[in-house]
MDAnalysis code that builds the backbone (N, CA, C; Angstrom):
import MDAnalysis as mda
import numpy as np

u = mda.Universe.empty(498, n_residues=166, atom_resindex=np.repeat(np.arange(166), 3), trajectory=True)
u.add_TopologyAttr("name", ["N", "CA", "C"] * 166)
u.add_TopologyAttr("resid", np.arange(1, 167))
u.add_TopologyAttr("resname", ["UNK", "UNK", "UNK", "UNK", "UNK", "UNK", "UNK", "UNK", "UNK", "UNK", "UNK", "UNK", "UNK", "UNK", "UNK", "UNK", "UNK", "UNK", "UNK", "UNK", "UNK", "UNK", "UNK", "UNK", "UNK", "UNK", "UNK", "UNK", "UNK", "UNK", "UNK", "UNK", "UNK", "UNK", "UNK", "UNK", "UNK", "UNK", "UNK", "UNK", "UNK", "UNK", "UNK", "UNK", "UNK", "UNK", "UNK", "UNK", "UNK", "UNK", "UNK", "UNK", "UNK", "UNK", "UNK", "UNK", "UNK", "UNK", "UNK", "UNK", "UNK", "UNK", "UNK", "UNK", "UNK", "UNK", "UNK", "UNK", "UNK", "UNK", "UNK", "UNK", "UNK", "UNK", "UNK", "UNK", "UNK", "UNK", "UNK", "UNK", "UNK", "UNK", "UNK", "UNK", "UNK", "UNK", "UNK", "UNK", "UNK", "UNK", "UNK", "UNK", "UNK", "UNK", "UNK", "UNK", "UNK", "UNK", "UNK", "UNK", "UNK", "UNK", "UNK", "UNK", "UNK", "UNK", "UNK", "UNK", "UNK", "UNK", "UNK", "UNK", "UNK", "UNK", "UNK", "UNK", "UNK", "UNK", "UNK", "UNK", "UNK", "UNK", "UNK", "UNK", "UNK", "UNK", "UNK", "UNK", "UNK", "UNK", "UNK", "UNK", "UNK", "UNK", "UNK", "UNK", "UNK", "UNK", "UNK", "UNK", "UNK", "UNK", "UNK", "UNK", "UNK", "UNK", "UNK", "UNK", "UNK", "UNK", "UNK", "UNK", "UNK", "UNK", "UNK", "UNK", "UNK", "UNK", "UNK", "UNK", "UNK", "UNK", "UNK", "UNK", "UNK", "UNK"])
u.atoms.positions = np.array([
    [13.142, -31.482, 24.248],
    [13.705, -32.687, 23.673],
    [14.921, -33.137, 24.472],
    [16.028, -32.130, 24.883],
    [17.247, -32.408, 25.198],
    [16.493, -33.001, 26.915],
    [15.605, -32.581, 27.467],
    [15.250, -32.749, 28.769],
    [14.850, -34.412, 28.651],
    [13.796, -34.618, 28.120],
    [13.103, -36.042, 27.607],
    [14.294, -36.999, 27.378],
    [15.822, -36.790, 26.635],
    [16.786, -37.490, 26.508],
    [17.135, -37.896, 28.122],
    [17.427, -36.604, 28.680],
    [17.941, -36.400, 30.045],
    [17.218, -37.628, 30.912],
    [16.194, -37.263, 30.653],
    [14.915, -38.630, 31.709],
    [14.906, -40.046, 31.274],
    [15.509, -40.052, 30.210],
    [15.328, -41.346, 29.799],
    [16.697, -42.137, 29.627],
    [17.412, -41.562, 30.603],
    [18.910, -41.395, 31.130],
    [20.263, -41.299, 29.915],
    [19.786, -40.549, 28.610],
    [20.833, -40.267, 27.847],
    [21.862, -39.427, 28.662],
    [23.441, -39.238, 27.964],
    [23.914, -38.368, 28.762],
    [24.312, -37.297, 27.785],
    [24.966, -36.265, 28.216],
    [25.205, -35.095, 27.491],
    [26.141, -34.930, 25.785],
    [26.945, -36.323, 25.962],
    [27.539, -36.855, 25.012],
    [26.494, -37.138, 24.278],
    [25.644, -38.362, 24.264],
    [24.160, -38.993, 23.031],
    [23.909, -37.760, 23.088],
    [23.187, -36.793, 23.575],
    [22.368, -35.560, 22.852],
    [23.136, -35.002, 21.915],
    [24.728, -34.631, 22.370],
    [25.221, -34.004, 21.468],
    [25.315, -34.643, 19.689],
    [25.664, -36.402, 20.155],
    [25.669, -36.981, 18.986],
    [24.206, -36.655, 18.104],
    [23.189, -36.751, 18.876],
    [21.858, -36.657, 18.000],
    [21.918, -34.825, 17.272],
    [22.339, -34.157, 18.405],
    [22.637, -33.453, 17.605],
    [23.277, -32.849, 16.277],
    [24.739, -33.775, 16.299],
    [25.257, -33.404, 15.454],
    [24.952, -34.345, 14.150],
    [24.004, -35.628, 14.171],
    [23.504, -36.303, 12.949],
    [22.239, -35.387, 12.530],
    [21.646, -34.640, 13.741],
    [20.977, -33.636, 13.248],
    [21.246, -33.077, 12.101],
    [21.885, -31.718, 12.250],
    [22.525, -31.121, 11.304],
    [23.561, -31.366, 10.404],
    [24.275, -32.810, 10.779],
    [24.522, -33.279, 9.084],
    [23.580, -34.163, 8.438],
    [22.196, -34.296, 8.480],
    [21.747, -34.253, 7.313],
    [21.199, -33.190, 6.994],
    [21.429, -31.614, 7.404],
    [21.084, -30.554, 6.568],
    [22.184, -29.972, 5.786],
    [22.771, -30.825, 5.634],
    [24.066, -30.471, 4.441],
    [23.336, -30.959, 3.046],
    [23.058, -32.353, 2.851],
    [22.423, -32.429, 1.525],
    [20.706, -31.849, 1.509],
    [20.223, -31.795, 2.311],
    [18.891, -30.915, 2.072],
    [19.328, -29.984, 1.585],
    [19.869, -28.631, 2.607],
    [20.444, -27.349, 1.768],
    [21.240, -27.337, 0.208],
    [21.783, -28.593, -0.081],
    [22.240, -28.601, -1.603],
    [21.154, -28.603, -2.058],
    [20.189, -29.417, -2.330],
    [18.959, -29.707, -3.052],
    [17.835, -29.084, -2.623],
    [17.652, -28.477, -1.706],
    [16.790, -27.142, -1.394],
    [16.057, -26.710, -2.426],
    [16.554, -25.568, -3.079],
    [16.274, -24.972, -4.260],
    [15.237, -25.525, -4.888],
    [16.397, -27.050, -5.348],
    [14.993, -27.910, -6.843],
    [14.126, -28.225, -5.827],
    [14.094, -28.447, -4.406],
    [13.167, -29.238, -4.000],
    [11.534, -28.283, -3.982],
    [11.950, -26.669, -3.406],
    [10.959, -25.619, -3.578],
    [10.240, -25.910, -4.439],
    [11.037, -25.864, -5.450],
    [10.198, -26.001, -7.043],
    [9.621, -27.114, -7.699],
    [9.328, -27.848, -6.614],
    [8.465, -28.661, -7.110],
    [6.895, -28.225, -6.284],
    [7.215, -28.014, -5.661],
    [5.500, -27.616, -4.965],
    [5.429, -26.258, -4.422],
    [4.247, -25.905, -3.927],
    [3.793, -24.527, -3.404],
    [4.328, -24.399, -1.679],
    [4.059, -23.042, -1.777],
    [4.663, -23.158, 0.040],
    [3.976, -23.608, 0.515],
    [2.365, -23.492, -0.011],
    [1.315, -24.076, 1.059],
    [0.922, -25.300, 1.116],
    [1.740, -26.629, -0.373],
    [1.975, -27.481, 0.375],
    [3.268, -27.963, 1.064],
    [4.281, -27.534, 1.002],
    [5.188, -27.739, 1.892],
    [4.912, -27.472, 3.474],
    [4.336, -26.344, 3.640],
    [3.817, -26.210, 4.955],
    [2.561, -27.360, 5.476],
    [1.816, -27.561, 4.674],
    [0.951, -28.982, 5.029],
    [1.954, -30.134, 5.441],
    [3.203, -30.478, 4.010],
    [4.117, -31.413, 4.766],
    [4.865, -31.527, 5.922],
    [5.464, -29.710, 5.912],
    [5.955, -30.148, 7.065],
    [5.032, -30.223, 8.762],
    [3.996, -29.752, 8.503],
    [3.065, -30.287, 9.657],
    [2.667, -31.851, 9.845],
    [2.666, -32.302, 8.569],
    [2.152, -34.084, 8.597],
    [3.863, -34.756, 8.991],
    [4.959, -34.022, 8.378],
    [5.898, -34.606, 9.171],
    [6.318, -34.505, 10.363],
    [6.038, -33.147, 10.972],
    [6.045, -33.227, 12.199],
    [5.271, -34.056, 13.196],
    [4.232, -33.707, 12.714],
    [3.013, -34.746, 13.658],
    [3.398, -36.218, 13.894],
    [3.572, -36.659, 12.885],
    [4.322, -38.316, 13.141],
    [5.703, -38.243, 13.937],
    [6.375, -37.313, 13.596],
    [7.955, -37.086, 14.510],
    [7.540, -36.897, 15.869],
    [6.372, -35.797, 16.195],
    [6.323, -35.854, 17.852],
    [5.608, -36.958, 18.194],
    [4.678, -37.688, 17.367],
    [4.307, -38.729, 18.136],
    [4.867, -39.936, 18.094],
    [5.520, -40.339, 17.187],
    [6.418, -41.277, 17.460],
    [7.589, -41.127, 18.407],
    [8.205, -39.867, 18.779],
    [8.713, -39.595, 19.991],
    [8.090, -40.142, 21.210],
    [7.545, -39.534, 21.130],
    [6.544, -39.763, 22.695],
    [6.470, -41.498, 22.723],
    [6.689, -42.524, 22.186],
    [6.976, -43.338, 21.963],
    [8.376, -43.809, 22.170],
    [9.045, -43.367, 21.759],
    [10.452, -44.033, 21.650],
    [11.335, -43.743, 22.984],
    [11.814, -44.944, 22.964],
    [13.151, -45.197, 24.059],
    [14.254, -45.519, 23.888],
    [14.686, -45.796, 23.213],
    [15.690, -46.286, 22.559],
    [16.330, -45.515, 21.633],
    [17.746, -45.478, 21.933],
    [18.870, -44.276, 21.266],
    [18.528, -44.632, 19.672],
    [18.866, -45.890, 19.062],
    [18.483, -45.889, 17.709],
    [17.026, -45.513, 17.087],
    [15.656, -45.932, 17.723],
    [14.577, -45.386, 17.219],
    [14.604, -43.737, 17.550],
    [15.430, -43.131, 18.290],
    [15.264, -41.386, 18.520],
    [16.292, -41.002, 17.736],
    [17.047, -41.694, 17.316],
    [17.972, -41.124, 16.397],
    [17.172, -41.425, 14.721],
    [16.606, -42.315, 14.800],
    [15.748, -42.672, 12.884],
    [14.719, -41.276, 13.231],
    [13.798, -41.620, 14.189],
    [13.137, -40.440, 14.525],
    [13.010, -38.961, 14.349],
    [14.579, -38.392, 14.515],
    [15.017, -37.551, 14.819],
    [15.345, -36.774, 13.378],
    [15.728, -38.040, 12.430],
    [16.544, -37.595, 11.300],
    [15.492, -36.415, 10.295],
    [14.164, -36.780, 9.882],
    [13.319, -35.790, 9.121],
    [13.277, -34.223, 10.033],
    [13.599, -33.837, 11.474],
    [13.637, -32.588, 11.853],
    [14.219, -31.533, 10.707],
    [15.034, -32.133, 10.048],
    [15.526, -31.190, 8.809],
    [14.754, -30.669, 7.995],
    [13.853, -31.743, 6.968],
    [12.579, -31.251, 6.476],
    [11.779, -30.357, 7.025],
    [11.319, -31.094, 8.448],
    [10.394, -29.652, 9.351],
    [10.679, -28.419, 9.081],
    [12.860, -28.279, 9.430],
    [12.751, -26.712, 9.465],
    [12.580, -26.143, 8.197],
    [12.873, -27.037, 7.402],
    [12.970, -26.507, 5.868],
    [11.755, -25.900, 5.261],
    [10.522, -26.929, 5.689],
    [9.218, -26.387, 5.524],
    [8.942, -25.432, 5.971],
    [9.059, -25.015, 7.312],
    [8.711, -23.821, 8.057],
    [9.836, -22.712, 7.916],
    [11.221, -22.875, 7.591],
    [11.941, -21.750, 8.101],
    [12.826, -21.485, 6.710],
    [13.270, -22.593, 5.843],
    [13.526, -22.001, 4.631],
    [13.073, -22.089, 3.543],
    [12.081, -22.721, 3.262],
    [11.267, -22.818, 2.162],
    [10.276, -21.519, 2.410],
    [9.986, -20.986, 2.772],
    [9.452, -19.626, 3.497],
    [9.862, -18.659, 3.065],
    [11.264, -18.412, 3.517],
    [12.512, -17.644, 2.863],
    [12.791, -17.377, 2.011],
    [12.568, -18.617, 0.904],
    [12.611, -18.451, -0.729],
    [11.497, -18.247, -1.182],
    [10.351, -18.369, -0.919],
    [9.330, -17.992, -1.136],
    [8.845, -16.087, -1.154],
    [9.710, -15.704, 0.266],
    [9.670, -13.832, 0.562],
    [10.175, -13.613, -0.727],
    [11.540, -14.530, -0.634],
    [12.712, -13.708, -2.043],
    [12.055, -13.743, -3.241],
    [11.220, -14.287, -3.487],
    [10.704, -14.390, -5.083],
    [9.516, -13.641, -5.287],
    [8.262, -13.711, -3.630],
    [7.412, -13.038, -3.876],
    [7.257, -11.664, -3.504],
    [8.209, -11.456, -2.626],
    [8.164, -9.831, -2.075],
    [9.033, -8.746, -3.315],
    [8.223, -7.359, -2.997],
    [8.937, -6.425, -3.839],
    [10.125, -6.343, -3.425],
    [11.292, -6.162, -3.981],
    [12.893, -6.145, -3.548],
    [12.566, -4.878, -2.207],
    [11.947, -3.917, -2.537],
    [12.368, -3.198, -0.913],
    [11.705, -3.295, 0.570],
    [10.838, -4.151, 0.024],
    [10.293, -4.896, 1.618],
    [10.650, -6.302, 1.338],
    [11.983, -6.717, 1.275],
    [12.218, -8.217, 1.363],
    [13.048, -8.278, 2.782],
    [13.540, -7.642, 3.093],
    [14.021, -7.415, 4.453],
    [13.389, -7.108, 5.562],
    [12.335, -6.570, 5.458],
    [11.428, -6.181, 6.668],
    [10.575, -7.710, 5.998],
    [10.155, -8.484, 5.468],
    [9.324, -9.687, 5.614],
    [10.133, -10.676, 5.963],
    [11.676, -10.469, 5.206],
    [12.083, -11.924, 5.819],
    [12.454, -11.331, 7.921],
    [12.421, -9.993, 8.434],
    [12.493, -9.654, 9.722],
    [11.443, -10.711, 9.943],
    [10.135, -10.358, 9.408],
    [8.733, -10.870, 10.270],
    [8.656, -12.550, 10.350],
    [9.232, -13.029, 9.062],
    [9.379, -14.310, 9.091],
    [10.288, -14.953, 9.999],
    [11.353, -14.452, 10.580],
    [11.730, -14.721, 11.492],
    [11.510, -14.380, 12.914],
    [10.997, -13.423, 13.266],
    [10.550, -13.454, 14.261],
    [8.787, -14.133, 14.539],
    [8.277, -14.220, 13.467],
    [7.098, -14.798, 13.696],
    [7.580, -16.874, 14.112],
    [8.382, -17.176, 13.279],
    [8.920, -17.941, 13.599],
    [9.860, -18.231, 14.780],
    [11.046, -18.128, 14.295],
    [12.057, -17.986, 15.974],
    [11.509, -17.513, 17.073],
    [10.489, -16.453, 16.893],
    [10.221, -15.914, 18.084],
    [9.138, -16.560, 18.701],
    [8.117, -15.663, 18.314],
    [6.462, -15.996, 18.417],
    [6.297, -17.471, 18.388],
    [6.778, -18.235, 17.464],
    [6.024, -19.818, 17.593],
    [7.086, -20.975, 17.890],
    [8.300, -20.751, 18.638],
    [9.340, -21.103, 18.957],
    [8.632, -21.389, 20.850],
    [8.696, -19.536, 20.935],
    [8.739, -19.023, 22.761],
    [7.196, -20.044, 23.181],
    [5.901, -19.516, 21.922],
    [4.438, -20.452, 22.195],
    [4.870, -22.245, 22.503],
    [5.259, -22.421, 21.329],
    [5.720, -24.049, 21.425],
    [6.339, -25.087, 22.788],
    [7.332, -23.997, 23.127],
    [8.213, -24.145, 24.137],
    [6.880, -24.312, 25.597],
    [6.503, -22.769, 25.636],
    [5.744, -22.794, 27.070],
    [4.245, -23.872, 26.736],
    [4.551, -24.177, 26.100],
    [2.720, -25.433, 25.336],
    [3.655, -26.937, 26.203],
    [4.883, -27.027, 25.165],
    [5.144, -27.871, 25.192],
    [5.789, -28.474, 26.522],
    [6.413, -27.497, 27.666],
    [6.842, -27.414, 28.826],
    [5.705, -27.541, 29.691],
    [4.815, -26.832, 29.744],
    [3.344, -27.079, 29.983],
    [2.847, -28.867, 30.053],
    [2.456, -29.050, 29.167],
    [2.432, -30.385, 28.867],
    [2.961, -31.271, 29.564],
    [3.978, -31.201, 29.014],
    [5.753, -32.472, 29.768],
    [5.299, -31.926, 31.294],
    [5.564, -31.310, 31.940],
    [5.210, -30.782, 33.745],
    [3.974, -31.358, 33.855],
    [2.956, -31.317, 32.914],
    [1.643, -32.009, 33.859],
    [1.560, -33.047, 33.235],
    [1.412, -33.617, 32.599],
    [1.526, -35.142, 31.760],
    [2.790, -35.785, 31.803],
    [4.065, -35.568, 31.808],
    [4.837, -35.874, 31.555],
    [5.288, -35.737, 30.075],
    [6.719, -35.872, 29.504],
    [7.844, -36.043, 28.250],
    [6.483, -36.360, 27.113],
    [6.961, -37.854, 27.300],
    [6.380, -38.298, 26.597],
    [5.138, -38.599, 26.100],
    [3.959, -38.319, 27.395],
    [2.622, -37.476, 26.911],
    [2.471, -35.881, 26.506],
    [3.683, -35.318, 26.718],
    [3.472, -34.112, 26.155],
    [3.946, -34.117, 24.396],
    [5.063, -34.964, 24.065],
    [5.306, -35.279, 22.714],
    [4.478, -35.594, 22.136],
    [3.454, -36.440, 22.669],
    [2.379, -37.392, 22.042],
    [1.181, -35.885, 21.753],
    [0.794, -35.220, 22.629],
    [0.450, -34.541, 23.067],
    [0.110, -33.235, 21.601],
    [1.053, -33.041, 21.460],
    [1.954, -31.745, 20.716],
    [1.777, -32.619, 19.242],
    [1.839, -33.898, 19.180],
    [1.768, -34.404, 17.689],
    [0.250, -34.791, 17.532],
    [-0.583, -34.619, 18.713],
    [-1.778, -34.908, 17.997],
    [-2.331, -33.499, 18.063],
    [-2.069, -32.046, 18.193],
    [-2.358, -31.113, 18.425],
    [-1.728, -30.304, 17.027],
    [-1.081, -31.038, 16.129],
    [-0.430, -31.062, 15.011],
    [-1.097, -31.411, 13.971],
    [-1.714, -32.390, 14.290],
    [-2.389, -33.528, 13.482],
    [-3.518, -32.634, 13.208],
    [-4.121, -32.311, 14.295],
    [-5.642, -31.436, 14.166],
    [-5.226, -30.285, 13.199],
    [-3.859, -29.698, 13.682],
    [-4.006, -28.260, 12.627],
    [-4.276, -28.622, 11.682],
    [-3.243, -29.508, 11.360],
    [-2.579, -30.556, 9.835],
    [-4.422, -30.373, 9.076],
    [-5.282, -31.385, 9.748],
    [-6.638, -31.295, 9.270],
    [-7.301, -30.303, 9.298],
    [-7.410, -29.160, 9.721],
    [-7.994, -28.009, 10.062],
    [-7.454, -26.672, 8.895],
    [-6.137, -27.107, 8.271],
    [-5.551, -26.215, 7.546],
    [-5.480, -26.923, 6.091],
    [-5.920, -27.999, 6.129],
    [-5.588, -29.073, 4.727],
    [-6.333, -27.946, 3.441],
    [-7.762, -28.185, 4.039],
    [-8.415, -27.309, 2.300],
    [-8.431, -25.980, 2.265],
    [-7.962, -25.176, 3.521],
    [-7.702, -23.515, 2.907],
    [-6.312, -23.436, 2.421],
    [-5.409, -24.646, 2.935],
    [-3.656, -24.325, 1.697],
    [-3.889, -24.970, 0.341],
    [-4.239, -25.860, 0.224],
    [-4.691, -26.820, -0.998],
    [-5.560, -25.412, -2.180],
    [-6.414, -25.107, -1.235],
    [-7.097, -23.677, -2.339],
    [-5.991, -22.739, -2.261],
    [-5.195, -22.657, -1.394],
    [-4.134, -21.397, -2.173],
    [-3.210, -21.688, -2.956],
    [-2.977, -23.368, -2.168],
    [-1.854, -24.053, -4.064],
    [-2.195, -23.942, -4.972],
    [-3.777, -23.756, -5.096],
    [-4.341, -24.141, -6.606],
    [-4.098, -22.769, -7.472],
    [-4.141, -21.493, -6.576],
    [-4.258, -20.351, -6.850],
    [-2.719, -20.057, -7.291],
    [-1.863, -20.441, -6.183],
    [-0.138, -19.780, -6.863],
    [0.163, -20.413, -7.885],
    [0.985, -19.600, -8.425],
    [1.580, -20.458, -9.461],
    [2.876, -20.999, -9.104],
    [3.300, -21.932, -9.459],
    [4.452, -22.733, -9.123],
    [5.576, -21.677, -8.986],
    [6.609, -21.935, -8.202],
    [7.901, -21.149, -7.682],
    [8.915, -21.617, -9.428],
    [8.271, -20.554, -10.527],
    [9.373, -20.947, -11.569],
    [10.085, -19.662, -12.016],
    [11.737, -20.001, -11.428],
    [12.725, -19.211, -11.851],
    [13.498, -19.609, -11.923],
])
């Protein structure tokens, strides 16, 4: 992402700014976190945050302009939330208290690690032979497919959990 800014002649200042509107809007997500879990299952939050991602990388791969990459930019919060802390609260409620530490280990390294390091060399991959912005495009329609490919085996496991009520 920070490279794609780079090419499209942002300078180190705009990234930082996108950065830092980044993570202030995960100030009011993380307040409302919690109730937000509890309204749905992990497995559809994880559907959402794949359908939100998918539109975020491909509307990237699109955009040029500091204001459309900054509107763009703003749902990355949701993403991680879907994938990295809605996850989290999910170990804490469903794991036995003495393997909640060795799952939330795996959850993070299956995450941070494993599908962080994959993403990266996919997505570097890509951008080098297609270019930025066919690799964004790229990566959101390769999203899209999971998105469809994973729709009715999470949908049958929503039906199965029972709602996150505590």
């Amino acid at each position: 992402f920070v490279k794609m800014l780079g090419d499209l002649g942002f300078s180190n200042a705009t990234t930082g700014i996108i950065t830092f509107i980044s993570i202030f809007f995960e100030i009011p997500f993380l307040y409302f976190s919690h109730k937000l879990y509890r309204k749905a299952t992990l497995w559809t939050w994880l559907l959402i945050g794949m359908a939100i991602n998918a539109v975020r990388f491909t509307c990237l791969g699109f955009a040029e302009t500091l204001p459309l990459i900054l509107l763009i930019n703003i749902p990355t919060v949701s993403v991680m939330g879907c994938f990295e802390f809605f996850p989290a609260l999910y170990l804490n409620d469903a794991v036995d208290e003495k393997l909640k530490g060795s799952a939330q280990s795996a959850l993070n390294l299956s995450f941070a690690g494993g599908a962080k390091l994959l993403g990266s060399l996919l997505g570097g991959f890509l951008g080098d032979t297609y270019g930025l912005q066919t690799g964004f495009i790229c990566c959101g329609c390769i999203l899209a497919i999971t998105f469809l490919v994973l729709f009715i085996p999470c949908r049958r496991l929503a039906k199965r959990e029972p709602r996150a009520a505590k």
